[in-house]
N, C-alpha and C positions, 0 to 999 in steps of 0.2 A: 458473594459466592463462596462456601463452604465447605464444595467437596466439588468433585471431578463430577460426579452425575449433574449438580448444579450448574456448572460452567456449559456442559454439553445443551442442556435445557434453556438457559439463557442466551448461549447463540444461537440455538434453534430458535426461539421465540424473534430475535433478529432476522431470521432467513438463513442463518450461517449455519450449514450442517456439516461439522465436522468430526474425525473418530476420536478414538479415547486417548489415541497416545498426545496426538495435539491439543484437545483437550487436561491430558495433565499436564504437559509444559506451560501450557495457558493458567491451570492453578496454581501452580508452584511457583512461578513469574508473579503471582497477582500474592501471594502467601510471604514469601523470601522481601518482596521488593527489588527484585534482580530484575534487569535487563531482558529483553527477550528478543531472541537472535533465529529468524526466518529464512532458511534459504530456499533456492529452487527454482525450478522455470518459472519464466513469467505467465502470470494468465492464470496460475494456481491458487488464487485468493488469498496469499500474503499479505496484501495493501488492506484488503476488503474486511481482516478481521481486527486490525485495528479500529474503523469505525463499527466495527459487532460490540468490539468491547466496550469502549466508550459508548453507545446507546444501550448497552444492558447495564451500564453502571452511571446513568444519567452524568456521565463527564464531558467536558469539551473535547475534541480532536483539536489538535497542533500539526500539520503536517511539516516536514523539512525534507522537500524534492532535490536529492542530493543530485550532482552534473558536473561534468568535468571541469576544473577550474575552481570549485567551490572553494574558499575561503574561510576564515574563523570569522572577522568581520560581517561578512553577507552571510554569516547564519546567525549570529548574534544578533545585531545593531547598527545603524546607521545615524550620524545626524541629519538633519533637514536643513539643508545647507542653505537651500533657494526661502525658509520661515528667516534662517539667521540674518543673511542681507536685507532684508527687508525691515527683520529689527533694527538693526544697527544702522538704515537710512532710516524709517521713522523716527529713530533718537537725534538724529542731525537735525531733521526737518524742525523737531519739536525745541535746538537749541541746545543741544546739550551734547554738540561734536566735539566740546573739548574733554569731557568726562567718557564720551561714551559708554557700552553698554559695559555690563560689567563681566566680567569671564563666566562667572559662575551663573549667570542667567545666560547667557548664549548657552553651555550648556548643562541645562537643564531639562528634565523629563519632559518642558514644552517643547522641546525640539529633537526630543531621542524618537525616532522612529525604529519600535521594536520586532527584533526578526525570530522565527520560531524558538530557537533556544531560547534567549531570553523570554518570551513570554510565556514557554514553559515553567519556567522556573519563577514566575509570579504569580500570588493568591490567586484561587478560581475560588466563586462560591458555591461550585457544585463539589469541589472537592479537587484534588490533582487530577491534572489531567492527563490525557494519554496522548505520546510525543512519539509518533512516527517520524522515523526516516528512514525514506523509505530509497531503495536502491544505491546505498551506500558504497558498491562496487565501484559507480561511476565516480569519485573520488579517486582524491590520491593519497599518498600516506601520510603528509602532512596535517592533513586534517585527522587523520583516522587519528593521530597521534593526539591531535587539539581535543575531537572529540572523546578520549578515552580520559584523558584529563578531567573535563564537564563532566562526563557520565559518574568517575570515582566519587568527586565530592557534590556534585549535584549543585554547583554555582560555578559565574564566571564572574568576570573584570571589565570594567568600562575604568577605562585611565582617569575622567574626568569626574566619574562617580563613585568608583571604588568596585570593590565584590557587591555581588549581588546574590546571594544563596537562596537555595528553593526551601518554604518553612517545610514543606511537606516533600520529598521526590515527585518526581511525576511518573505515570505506568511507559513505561521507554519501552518501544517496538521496533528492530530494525530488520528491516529485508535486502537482500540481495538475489539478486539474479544470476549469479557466479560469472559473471563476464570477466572477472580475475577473481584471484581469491582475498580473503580480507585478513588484515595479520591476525595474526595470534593472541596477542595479547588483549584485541582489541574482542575477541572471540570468547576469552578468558573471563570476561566480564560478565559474562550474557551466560544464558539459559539454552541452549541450542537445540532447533528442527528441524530437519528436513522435508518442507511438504512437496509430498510427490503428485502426481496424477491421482485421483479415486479413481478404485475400481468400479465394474460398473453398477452396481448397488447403489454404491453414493454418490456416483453422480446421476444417478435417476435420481435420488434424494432431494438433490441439489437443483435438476432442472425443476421438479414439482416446485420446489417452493419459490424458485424465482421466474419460472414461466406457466405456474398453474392453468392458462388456460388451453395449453396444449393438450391432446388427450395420450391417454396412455399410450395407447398402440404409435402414434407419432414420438414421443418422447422416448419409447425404447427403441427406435428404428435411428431416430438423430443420436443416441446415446449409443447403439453397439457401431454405429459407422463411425461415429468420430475417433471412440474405442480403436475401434478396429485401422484407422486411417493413421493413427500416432504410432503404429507399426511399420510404419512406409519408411522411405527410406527420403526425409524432406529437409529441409533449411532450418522451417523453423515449425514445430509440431504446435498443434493447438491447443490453448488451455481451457479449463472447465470458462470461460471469461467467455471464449468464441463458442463453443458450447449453447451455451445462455442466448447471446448475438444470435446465433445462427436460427435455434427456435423461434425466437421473436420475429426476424423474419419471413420464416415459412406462414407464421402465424399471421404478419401482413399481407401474407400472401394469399391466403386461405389454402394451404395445402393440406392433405389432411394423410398424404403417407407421401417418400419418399421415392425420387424415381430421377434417372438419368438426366434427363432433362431440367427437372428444379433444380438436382444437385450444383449442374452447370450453371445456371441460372445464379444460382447464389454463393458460390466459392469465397467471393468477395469476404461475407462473413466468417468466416472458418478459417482460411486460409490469408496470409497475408504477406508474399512472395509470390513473384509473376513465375520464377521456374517451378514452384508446390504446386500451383495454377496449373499449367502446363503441363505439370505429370499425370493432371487426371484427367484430360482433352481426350475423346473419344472414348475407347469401351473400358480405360480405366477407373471412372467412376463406376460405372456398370457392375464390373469384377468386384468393388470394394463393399460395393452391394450387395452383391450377391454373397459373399463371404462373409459379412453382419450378418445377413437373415439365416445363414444356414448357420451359424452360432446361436442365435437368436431361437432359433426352433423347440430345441428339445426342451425349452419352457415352456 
């Protein structure tokens, strides 16, 4: 991918339709070999454009689902503790309890079970691949600290095996969801975006290409209400993710326009807190309706 129009064309041909400005952080990340640093609500397609990238650029995905308590260890590597006993009784069985197994084969790559880092940072024959991690917030700074280390020189350490460095980097993606904020320095590495909600343009864009058999007139009526509904006053506002959900849906449903009744019917999709639920019980769906379509008009 060569130029900003390119990158734009290539996620679109994935389904991912995104604008220019994320799209040029997307080339200059893919140009530099820099880190590229997502933040934003969730539901925004943060996660979604790392597998865009990686199937426009025929590479593997790596994901590392970051969660409180993560470790250096359980993101790198583990041994196979329950393979090692078992060698080390087959060696007895076979006679040879007095010599036992020897260090350096217990361990050994027959028993490294490797965790996304590390197997980032090992040959792919499609090429590097692209190494999400994704929700990094849910961490704590210990890692963020381990991780900034990895990220600089693009290899880690197994005590038993030594460094291990990546021949090529890998395309590194990381999202957050601001549930804290992520230090600075670790920030400093990265290429940084902010993807917000699309307006409603692009997420008409957005539902045609992922829920194509919606028809028009349906897909602008779920697109100005959900528009129009992340103006409320909720818990947790929906992203283009429930969007998507929600069409699909109506479309099991066979609805074919919007009405107080389906709305309620299907909240479950769209919304996902009992009191956002609750806010729109009776004639506040109704309202939120009414005030989509009279936006909706003067097209």
């Amino acid at each position: 991918m060569d130029s900003i129009d390119e990158v734009q064309t290539a996620l679109a041909a994935q389904d991912y339709v995104c604008g220019r400005a994320l799209a040029t952080v997307v080339f200059l990340s893919l140009k530099l070999g820099r880190p590229l640093f997502l933040e934003g609500e969730a539901g925004t397609g943060k996660t979604e454009i790392a597998r865009a990238i990686a199937a426009a650029l025929g590479r593997d995905t790596i994901r590392l689902q970051c969660y409180e308590g993560l470790d250096a260890a359980s993101a790198v590597y583990e041994w196979n503790f329950p393979a090692q006993m078992i060698a080390i009784r087959a060696a007895e069985a076979a006679g040879s309890a007095d010599e036992g197994v020897p260090h350096r084969a217990l361990f050994s790559d027959d028993f490294l079970i490797e965790r996304p880092l590390l197997q980032a940072m090992r040959p792919h024959a499609a090429g590097p691949p692209v190494l999400l991690i994704d929700e990094i917030d849910r961490t704590d700074e210990p890692f963020e600290a381990f991780l900034l280390e990895a990220l600089s020189e693009f290899q880690v350490t197994i005590p038993e095996l030594g460094t291990i460095r990546a021949p090529e980097p890998p395309i590194v993606i990381l999202t957050s969801n601001r549930t804290r904020e992520v230090h600075d320095a670790l920030k400093r590495r990265c290429l940084y975006h902010w993807v917000d909600y699309p307006g409603f343009d692009r997420e008409m864009d957005i539902l045609q290409a992922r829920a194509p058999e919606a028809t028009e007139a349906l897909s602008r009526e779920i697109v100005a209400f959900v528009q129009r509904l992340r103006r409320e006053d909720l818990f947790k506002r929906p992203g283009v993710a429930e969007t998507i959900d929600w069409a699909k849906c109506l479309l099991a449903l066979d609805a074919i326009d919007l009405s107080p009744q389906v709305i309620a019917d299907t909240l479950g999709a769209v919304l996902k807190y009992q009191d956002d639920i609750a806010r729109l019980e009776g004639s506040e769906a109704k309202r939120i309706l009414e005030e989509a379509r009279a936006e909706l008009s003067p097209a």
